[in-house]
N, C-alpha and C positions, 0 to 999 in steps of 0.2 A: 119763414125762419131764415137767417141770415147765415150765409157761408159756415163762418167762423162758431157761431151757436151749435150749427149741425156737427162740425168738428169736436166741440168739446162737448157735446152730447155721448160719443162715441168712444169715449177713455173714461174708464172708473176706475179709483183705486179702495179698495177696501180695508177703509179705518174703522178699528174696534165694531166690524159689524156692518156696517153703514155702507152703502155707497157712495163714494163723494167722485161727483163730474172733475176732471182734468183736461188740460189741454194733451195736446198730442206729444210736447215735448216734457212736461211735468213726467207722462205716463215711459215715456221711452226710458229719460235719466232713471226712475225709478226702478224699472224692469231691468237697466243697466247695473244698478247697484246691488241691486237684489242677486243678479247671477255672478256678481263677483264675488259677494258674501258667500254663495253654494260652491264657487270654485274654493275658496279658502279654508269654509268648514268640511265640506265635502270631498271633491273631486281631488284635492293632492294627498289626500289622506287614503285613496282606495288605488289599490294595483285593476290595472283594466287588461281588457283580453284584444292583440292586436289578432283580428282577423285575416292582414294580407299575409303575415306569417306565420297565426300561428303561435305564438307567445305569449306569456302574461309579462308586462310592463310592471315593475314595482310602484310603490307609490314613491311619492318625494318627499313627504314628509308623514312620519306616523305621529299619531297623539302617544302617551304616557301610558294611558290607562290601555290601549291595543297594545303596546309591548308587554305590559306586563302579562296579560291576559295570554300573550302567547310565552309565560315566563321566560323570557327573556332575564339576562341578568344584565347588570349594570358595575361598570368600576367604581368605585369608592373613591371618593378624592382626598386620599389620606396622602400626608408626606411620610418620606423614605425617616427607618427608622434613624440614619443615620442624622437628617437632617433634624429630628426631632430633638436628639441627644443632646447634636448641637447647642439647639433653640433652648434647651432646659438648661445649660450650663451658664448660657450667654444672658439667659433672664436669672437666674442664681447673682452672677456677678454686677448683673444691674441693680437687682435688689437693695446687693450686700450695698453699694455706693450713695443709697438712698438712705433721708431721714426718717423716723419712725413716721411723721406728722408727713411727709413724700410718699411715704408707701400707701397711706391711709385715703390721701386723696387722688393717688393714683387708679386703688381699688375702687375710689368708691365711683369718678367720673367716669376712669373707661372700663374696667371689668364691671360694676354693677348699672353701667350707664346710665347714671342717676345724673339729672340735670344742675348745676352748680345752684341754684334757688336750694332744692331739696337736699343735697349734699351739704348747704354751709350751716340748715339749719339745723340738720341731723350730728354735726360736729362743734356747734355752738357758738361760729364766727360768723363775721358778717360777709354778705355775696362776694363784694368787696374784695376781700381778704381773700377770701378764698381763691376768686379770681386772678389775685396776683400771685398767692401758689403756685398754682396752675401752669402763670406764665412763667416760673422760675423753674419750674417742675421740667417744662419743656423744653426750655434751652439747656438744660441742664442733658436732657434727655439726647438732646442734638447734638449736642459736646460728645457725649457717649460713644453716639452710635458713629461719628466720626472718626473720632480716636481706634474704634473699632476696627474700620474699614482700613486705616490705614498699619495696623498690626499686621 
């Protein structure tokens, strides 16, 4: 039996079951990867105990489901009400500057996020058309928020 034969006689990885022979390095990358996977799901996820002092180490990163399990609470990412108010007045007066047939395909491409195919057919123009809405829609819209900024 030759050197190299003997070598990869001596590394199996076990697929679905099976033994299957590997070279030495096939087995190492493998084992390599493998324990980078168990650092990432595993080991940063769990607090360890340091024995030279004494201590528990926190973990460095917790999954979702261990916070809540330890109810945990969480901040809301809601905006201040002031800026809300704002935002409510400032889409009022955006509205109000839009045409009936402007507001229609405003709702329907970005609050109902309906794709311009289904949007032109559901209003009974062609993609076309609708597309050049759209594009008027949004300079129009750019104008806007310009004039805005500079109030």
């Amino acid at each position: 039996m030759s050197k190299k034969r003997e070598e990869r006689a001596n590394y199996y990885l076990y697929i679905n079951g099976q033994a299957v022979p590997v070279s030495e390095q096939v087995y190492r990358v493998y084992q390599h990867y493998e324990r980078k996977e168990e650092y990432f799901s595993y080991d940063l996820k769990t607090e360890k105990f340091q024995k030279d002092t004494a201590t528990f180490l926190p973990s460095r990163e917790d999954s979702f489901e261990r916070l809540l399990e330890t109810d945990r609470q969480f901040a809301v990412a809601v905006q201040p009400v002031e800026e809300q108010a704002v935002s409510s007045v400032w889409l009022e007066e955006l509205l109000q500057c839009l045409s009936a047939d402007e507001r229609i395909t405003l709702r329907k491409l970005y609050f109902e996020d309906k794709s311009e195919r289904i949007a032109s057919m559901e209003l009974g123009i062609s993609k076309t058309a609708l597309h050049q809405r759209k594009v008027k829609l949004l300079q129009k819209l750019k104008i806007f928020l310009e004039n805005m900024e500079k109030a």
